[in-house]
NUSEVEX-686867 format. One record per residue (C-alpha): residue number from 1; residue in three letters; x, y negated, z. Coordinates in Angstrom, 3 decimals. Layout:
BEGIN
node num=NUM, residu=ALA, u=X, v=Y, w=Z
...
***
This chain:
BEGIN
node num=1, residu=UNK, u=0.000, v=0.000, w=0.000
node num=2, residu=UNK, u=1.422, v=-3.147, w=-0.827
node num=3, residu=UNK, u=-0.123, v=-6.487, w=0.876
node num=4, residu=UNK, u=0.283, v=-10.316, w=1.476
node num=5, residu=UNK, u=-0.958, v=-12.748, w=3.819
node num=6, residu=UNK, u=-0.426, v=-16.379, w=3.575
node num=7, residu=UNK, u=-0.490, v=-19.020, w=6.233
node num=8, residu=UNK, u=-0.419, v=-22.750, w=6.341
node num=9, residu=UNK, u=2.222, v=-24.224, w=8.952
node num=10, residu=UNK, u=1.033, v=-28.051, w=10.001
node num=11, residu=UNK, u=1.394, v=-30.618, w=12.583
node num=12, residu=UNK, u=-1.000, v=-33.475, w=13.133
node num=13, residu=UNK, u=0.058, v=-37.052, w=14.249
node num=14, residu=UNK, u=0.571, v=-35.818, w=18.092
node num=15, residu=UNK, u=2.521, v=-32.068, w=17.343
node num=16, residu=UNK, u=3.261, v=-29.089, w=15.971
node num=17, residu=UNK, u=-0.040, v=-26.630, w=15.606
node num=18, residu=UNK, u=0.018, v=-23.109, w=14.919
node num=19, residu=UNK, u=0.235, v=-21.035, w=12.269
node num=20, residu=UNK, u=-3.190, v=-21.472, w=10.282
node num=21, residu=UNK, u=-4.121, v=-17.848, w=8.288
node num=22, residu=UNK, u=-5.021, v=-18.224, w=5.098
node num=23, residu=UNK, u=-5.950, v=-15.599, w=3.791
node num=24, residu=UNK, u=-4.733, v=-11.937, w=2.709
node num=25, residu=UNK, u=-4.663, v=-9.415, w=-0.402
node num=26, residu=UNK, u=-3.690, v=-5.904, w=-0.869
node num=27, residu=UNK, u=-3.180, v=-3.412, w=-3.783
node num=28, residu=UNK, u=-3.118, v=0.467, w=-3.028
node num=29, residu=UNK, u=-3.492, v=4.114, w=-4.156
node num=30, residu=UNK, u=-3.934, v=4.489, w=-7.772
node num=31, residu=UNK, u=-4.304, v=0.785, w=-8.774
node num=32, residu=UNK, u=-0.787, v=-0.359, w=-7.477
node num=33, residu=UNK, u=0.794, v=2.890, w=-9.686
node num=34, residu=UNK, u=-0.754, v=1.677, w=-13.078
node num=35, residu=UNK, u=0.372, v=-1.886, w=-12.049
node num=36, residu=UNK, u=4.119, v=-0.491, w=-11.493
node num=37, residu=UNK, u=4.037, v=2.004, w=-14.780
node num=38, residu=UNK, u=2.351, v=-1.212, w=-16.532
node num=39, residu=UNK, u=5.134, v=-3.568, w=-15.198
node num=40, residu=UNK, u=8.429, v=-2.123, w=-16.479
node num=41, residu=UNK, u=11.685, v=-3.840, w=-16.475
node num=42, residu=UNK, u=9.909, v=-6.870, w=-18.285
node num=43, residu=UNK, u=7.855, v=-7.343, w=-15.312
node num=44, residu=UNK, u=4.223, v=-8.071, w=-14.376
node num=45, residu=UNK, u=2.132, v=-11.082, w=-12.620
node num=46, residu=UNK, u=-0.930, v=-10.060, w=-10.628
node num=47, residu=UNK, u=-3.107, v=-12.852, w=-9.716
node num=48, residu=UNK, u=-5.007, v=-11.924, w=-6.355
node num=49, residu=UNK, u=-7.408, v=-13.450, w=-4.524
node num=50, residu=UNK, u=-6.981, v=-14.306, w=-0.874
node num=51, residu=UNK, u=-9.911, v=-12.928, w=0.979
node num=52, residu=UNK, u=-10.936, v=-12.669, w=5.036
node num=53, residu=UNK, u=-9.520, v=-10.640, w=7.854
node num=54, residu=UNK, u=-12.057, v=-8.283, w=9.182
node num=55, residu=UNK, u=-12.896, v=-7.418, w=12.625
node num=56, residu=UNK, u=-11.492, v=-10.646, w=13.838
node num=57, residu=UNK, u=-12.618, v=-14.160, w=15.339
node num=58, residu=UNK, u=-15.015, v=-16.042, w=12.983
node num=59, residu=UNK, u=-12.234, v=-19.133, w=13.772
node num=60, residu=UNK, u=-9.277, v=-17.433, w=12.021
node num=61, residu=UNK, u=-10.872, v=-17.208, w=8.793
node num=62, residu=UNK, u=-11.846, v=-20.961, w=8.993
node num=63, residu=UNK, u=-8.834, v=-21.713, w=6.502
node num=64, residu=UNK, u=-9.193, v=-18.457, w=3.826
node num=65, residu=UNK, u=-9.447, v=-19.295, w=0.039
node num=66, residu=UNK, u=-7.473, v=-19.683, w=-3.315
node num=67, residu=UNK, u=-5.143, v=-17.403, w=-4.719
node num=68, residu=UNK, u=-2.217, v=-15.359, w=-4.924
node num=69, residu=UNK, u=0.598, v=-14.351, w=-7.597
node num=70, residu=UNK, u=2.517, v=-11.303, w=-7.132
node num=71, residu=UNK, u=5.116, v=-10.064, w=-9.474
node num=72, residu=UNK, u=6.440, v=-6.443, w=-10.132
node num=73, residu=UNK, u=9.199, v=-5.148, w=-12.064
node num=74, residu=UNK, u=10.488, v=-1.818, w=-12.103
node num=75, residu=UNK, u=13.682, v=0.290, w=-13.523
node num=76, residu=UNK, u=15.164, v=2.773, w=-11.052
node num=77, residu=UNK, u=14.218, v=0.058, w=-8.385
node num=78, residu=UNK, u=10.792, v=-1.195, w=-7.710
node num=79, residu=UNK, u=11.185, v=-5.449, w=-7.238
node num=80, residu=UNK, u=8.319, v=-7.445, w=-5.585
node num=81, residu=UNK, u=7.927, v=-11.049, w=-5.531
node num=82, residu=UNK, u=5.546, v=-13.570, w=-3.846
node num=83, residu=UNK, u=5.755, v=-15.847, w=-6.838
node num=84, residu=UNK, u=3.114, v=-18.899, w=-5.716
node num=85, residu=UNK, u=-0.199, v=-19.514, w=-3.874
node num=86, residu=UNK, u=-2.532, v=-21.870, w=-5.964
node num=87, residu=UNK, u=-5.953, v=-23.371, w=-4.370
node num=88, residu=UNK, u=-5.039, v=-23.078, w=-0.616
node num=89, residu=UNK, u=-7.605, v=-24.411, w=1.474
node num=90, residu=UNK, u=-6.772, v=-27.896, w=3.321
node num=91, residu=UNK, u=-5.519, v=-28.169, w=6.910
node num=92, residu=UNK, u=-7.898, v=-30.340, w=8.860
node num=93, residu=UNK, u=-6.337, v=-33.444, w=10.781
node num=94, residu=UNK, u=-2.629, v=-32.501, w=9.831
node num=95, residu=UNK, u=-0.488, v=-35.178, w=8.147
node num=96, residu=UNK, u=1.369, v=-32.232, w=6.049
node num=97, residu=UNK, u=1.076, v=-28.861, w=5.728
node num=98, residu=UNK, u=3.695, v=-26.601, w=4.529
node num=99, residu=UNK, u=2.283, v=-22.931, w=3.239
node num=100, residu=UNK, u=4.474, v=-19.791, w=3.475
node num=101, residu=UNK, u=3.366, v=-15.832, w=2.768
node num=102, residu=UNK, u=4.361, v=-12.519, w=4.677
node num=103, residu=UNK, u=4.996, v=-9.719, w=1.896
node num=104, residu=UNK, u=4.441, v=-6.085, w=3.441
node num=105, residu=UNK, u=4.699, v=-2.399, w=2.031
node num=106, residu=UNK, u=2.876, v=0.578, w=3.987
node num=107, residu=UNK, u=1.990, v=-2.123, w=6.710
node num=108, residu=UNK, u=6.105, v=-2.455, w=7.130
node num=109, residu=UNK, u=7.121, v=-6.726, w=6.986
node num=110, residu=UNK, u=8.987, v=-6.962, w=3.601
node num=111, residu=UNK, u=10.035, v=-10.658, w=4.119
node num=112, residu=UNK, u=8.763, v=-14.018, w=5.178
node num=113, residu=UNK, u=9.193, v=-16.597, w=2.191
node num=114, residu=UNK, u=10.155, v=-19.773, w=3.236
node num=115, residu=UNK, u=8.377, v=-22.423, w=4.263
node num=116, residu=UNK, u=7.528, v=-24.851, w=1.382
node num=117, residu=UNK, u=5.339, v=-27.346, w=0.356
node num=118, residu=UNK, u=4.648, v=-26.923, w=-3.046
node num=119, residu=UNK, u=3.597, v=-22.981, w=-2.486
node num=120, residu=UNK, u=6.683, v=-22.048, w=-4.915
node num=121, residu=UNK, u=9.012, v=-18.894, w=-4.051
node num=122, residu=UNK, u=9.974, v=-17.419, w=-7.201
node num=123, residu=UNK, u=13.965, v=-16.771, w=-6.265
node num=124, residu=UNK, u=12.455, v=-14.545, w=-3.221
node num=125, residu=UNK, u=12.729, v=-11.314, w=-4.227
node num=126, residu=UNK, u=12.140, v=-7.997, w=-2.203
node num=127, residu=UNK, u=13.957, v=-4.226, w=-3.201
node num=128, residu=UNK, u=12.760, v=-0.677, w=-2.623
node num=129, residu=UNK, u=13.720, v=2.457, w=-4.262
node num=130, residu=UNK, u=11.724, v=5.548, w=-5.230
node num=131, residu=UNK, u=12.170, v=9.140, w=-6.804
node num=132, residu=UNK, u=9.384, v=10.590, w=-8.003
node num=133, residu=UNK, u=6.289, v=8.792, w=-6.953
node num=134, residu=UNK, u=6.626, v=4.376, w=-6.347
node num=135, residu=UNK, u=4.322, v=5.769, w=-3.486
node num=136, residu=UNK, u=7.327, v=7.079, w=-1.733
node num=137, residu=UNK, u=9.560, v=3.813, w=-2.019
node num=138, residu=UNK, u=11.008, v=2.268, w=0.656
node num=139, residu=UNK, u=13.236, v=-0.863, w=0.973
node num=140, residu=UNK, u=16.818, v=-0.810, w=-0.124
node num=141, residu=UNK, u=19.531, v=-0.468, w=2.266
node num=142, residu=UNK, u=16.986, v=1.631, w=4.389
node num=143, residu=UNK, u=16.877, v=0.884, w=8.203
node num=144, residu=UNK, u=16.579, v=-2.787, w=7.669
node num=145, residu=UNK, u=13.559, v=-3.929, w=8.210
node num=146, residu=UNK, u=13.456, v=-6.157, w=5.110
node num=147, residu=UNK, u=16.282, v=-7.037, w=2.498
node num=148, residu=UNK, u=15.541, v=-10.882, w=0.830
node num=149, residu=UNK, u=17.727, v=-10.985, w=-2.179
node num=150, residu=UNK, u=18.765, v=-14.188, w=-3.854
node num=151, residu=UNK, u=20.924, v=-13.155, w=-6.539
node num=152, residu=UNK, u=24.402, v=-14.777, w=-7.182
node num=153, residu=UNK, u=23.146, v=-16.459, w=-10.104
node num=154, residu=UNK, u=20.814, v=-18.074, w=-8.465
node num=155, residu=UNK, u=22.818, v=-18.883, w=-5.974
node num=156, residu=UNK, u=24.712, v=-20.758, w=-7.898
node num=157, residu=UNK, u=21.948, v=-22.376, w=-9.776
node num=158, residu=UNK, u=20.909, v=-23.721, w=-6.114
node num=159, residu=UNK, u=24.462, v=-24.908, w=-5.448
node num=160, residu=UNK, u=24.560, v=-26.791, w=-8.751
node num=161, residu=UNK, u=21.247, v=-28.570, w=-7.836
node num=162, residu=UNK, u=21.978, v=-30.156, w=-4.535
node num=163, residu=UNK, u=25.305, v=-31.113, w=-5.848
node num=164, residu=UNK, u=23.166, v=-32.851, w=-8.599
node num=165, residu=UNK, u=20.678, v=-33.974, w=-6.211
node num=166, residu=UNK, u=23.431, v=-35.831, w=-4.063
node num=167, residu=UNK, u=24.653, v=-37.293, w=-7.191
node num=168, residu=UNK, u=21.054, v=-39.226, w=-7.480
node num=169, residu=UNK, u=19.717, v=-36.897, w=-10.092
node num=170, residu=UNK, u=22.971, v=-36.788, w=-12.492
node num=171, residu=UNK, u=25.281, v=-33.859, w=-12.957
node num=172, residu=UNK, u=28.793, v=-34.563, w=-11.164
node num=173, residu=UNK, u=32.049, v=-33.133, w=-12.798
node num=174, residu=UNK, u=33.275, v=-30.842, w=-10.154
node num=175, residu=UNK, u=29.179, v=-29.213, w=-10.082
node num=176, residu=UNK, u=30.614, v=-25.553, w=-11.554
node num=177, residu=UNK, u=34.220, v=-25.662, w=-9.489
node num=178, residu=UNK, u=32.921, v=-22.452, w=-7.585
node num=179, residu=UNK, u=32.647, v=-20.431, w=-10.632
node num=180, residu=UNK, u=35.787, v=-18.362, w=-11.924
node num=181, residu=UNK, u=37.169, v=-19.636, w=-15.090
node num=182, residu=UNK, u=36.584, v=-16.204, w=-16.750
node num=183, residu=UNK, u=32.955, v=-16.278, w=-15.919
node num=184, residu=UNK, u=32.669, v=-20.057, w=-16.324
node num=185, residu=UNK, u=33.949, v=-19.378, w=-20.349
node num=186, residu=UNK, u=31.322, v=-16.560, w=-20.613
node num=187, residu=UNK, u=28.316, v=-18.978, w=-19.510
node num=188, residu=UNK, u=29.035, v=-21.651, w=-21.706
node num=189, residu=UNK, u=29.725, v=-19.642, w=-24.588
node num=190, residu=UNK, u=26.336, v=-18.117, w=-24.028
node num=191, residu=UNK, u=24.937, v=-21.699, w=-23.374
node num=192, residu=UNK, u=26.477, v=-23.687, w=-26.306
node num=193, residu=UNK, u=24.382, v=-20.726, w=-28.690
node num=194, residu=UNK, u=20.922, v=-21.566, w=-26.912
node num=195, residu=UNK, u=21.122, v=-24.957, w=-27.397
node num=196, residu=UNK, u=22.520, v=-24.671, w=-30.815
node num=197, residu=UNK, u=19.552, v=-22.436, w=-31.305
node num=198, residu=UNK, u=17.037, v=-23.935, w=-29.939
node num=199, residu=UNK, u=16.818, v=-20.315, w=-27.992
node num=200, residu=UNK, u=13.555, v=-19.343, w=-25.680
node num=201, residu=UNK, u=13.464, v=-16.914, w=-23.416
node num=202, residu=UNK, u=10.310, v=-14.376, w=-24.548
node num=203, residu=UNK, u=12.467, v=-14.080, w=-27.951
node num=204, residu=UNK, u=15.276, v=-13.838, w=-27.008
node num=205, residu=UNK, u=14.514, v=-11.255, w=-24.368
node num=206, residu=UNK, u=12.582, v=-8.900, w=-27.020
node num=207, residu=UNK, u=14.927, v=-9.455, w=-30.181
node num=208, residu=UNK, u=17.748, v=-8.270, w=-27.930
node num=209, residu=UNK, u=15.686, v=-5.425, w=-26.738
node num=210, residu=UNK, u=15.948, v=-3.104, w=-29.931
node num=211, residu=UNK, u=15.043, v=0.139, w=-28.107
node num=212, residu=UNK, u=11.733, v=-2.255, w=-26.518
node num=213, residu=UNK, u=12.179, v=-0.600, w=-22.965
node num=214, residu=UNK, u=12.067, v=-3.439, w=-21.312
node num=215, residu=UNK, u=15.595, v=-3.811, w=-19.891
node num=216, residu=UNK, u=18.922, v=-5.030, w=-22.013
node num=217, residu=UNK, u=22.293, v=-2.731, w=-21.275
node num=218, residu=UNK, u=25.969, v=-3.703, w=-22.664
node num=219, residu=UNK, u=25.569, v=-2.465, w=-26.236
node num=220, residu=UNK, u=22.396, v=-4.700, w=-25.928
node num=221, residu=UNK, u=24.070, v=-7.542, w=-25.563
node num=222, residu=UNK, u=27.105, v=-6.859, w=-27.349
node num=223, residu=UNK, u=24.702, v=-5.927, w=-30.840
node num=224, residu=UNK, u=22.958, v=-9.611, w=-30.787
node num=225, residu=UNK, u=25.804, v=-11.710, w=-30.400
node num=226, residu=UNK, u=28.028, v=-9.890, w=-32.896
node num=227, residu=UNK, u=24.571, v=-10.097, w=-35.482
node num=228, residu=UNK, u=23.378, v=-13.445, w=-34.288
node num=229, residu=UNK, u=25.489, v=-15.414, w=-32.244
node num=230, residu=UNK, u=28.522, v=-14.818, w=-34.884
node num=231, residu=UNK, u=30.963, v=-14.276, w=-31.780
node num=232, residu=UNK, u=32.683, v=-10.596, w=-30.142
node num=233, residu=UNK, u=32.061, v=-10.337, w=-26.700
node num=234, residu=UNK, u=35.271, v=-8.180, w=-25.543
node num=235, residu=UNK, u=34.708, v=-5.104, w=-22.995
node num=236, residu=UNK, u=35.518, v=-7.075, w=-20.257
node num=237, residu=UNK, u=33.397, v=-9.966, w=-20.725
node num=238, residu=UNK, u=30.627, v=-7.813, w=-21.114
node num=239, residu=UNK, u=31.807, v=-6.316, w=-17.586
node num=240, residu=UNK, u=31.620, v=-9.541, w=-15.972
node num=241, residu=UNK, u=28.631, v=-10.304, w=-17.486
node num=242, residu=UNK, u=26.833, v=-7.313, w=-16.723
node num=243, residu=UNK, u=28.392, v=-7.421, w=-12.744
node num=244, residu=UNK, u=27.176, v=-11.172, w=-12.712
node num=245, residu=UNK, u=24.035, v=-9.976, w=-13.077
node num=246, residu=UNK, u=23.045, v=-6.762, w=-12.076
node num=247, residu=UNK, u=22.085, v=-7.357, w=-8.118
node num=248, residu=UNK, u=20.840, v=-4.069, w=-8.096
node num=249, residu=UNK, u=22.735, v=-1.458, w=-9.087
node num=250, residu=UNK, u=21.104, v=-0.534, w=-12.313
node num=251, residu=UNK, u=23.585, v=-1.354, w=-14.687
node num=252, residu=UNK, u=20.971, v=-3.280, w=-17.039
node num=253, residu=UNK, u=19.343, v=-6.748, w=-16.985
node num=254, residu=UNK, u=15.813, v=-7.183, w=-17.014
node num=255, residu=UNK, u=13.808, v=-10.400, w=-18.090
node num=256, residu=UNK, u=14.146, v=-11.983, w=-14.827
node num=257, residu=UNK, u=17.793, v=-11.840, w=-14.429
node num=258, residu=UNK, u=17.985, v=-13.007, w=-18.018
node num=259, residu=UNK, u=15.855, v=-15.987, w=-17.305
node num=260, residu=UNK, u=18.448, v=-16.956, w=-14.464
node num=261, residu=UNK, u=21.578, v=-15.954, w=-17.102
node num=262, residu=UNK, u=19.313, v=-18.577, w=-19.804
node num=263, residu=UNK, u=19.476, v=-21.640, w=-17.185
node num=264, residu=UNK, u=22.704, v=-21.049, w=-16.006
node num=265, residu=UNK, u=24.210, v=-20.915, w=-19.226
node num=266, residu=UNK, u=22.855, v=-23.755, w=-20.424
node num=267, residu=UNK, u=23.887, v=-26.204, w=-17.765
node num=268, residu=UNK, u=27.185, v=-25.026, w=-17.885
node num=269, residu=UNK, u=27.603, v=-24.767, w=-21.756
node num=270, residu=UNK, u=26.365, v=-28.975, w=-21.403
node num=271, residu=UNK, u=28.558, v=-29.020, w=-18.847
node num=272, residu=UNK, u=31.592, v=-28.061, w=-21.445
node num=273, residu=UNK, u=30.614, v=-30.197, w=-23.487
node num=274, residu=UNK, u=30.796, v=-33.313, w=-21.489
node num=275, residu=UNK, u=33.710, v=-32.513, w=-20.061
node num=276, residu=UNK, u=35.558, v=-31.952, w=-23.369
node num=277, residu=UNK, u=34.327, v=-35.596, w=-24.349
node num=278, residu=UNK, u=35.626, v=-37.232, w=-21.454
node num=279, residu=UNK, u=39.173, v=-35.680, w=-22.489
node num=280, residu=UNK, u=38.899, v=-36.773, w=-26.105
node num=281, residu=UNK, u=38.052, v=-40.390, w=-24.707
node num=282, residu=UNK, u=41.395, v=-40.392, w=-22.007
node num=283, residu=UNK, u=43.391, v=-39.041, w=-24.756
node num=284, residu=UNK, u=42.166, v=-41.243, w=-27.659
node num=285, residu=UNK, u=41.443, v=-44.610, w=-26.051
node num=286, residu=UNK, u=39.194, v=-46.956, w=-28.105
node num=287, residu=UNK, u=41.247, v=-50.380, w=-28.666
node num=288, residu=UNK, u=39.901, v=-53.613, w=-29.391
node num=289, residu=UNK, u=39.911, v=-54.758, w=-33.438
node num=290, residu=UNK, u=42.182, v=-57.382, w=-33.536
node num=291, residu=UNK, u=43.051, v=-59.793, w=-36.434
node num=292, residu=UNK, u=45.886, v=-59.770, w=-39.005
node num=293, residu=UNK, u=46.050, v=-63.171, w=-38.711
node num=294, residu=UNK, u=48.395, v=-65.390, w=-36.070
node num=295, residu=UNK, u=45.397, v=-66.313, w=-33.536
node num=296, residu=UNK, u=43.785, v=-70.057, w=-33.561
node num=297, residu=UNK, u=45.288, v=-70.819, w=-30.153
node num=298, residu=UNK, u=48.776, v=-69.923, w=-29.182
node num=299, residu=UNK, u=49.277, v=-68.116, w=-25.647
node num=300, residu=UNK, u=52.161, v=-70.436, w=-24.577
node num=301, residu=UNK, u=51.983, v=-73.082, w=-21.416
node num=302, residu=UNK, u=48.554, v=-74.605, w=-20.606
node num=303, residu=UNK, u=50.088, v=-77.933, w=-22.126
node num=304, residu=UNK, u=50.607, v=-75.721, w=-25.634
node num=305, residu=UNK, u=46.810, v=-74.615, w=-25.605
node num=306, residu=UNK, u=45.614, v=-78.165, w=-24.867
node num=307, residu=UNK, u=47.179, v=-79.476, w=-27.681
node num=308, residu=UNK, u=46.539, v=-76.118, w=-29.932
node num=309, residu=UNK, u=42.652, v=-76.753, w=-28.952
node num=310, residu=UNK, u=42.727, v=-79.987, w=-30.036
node num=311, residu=UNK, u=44.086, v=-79.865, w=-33.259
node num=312, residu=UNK, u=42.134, v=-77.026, w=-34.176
node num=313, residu=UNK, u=38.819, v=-79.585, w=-33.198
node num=314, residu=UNK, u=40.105, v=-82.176, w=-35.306
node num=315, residu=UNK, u=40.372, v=-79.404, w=-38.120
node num=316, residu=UNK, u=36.498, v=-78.357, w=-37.573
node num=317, residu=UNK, u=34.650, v=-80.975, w=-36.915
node num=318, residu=UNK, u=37.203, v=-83.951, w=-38.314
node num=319, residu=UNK, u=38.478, v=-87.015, w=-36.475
node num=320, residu=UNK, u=36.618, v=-88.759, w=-33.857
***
């Protein structure tokens, strides 16, 4: 069984309330199966709505309504998601309200999503693994109680926006100086052929994925750059690529890894580029047109350009 609640955490102009419940939804039994088999590597949204506790106080369900997204992918490893609440009911006499969800398989916590309050958590990300039934699964690295994975890309893509954010919006030169220089070459190869391409993510995802199984392996990748891209990745790029992105051990990327390896690339790749103009300008610097002729005024004494001034007057606009 696989189940979220969400609650609303407020305070009003005197102090901090308590956690308001807003509502729950579950999938089980046969229904959650065909949602795993459906989802794949490519992944799947289920949009649930949030409904009442039962058997409770007629108070606690004072707050329940809107809706739910959960997302499921699955290859080897089952991921889950809390992806976003939408239509949350409204916190009476609070001055903000900040809305987080509790994520839970076979009544076991998965994770707690952080608080936020634009209901947004789609770098939360929750692991089990299964044999033969997704019935059977249970988290990964069994014996913790949850395992909330934030992979290193994005990671990184978090680092690179607060050292933006600091920067009043603008990206700052030394934004990618935590990324290797092998890794850092990779990326903005990869990032200077999206932009060239005008590249989106749905095609890109399914013209790589020739064998359409819903997950992209080295000879994936390798095959559409050589084709399209017109560049060789080498065996050890593809390595590093692969390692850079695989959080989970099964040696392929799936669509939402991709989607982190698309934004990542692409600020990075502009990132290149900017810096590689800023070294054509130190080494090439523009100088000011100047004339072939001797200039009007001399750049002697003071005296020297009083008189040079002058004369030149008397020249333009005749005697006095």
């Amino acid at each position: 069984m696989l189940s979220t609640e969400a609650y609303g955490w407020s305070w009003d102009k005197d102090s901090l309330s308590k956690d308001q419940f807003m509502g729950h939804a579950v999938v089980q039994g046969v229904d959650l199966e065909k949602h795993v088999t459906a989802a794949g590597a490519g992944g799947l949204d289920l949009d649930l709505t949030l409904g009442k506790k039962l058997f409770t106080k007629k108070s606690m369900n004072k707050y329940v309504g809107g809706n739910i997204r959960i997302r499921l992918q699955t290859h080897k490893l089952l991921k889950i998601s809390v992806v976003e609440a939408s239509d949350l009911a409204k916190v009476e006499n609070s001055r903000a309200c900040q809305t987080f969800c509790k994520l839970f398989w076979n009544q076991q916590e998965l994770y707690t999503t952080s608080k936020s309050k634009s209901p947004l958590w789609p770098d939360e990300i929750s692991t089990l693994k299964w044999n033969s039934s997704v019935m059977d699964a249970v988290p990964l690295g069994s014996g913790d109680n949850s395992e909330l994975k934030v992979s290193k890309n994005t990671a990184m893509i978090q680092q690179m926006r607060a050292v933006m954010s600091k920067n009043g919006g603008q990206p700052g030169d030394d934004e990618f100086s935590f990324l290797k220089a092998d890794i850092y070459n990779v990326l903005a190869r990869f990032g200077e052929y999206i932009d060239a391409n005008n590249v989106k993510l749905s095609q890109l995802f399914q013209a790589m994925d020739c064998a359409q199984n819903g997950y992209l392996g080295k000879a994936d990748l390798a095959n559409h750059f050589a084709a399209e891209a017109n560049f060789q990745f080498t065996e050890k790029e593809l390595t590093l690529l692969i390692e850079h992105l695989d959080e989970d051990g099964n040696q392929v990327i799936d669509l939402n890894e991709l989607e982190v390896l698309m934004e990542m690339s692409t600020q990075v790749g502009q990132h290149k580029k900017r810096k590689a103009s800023q070294n054509s300008i130190a080494a090439n610097p523009v100088l000011l047109n100047t004339s072939a002729s001797e200039p009007a005024i001399s750049l002697g004494s003071p005296r020297t350009k009083l008189q040079d001034a002058i004369a030149l007057d008397g020249e333009i606009n005749g005697p006095i």
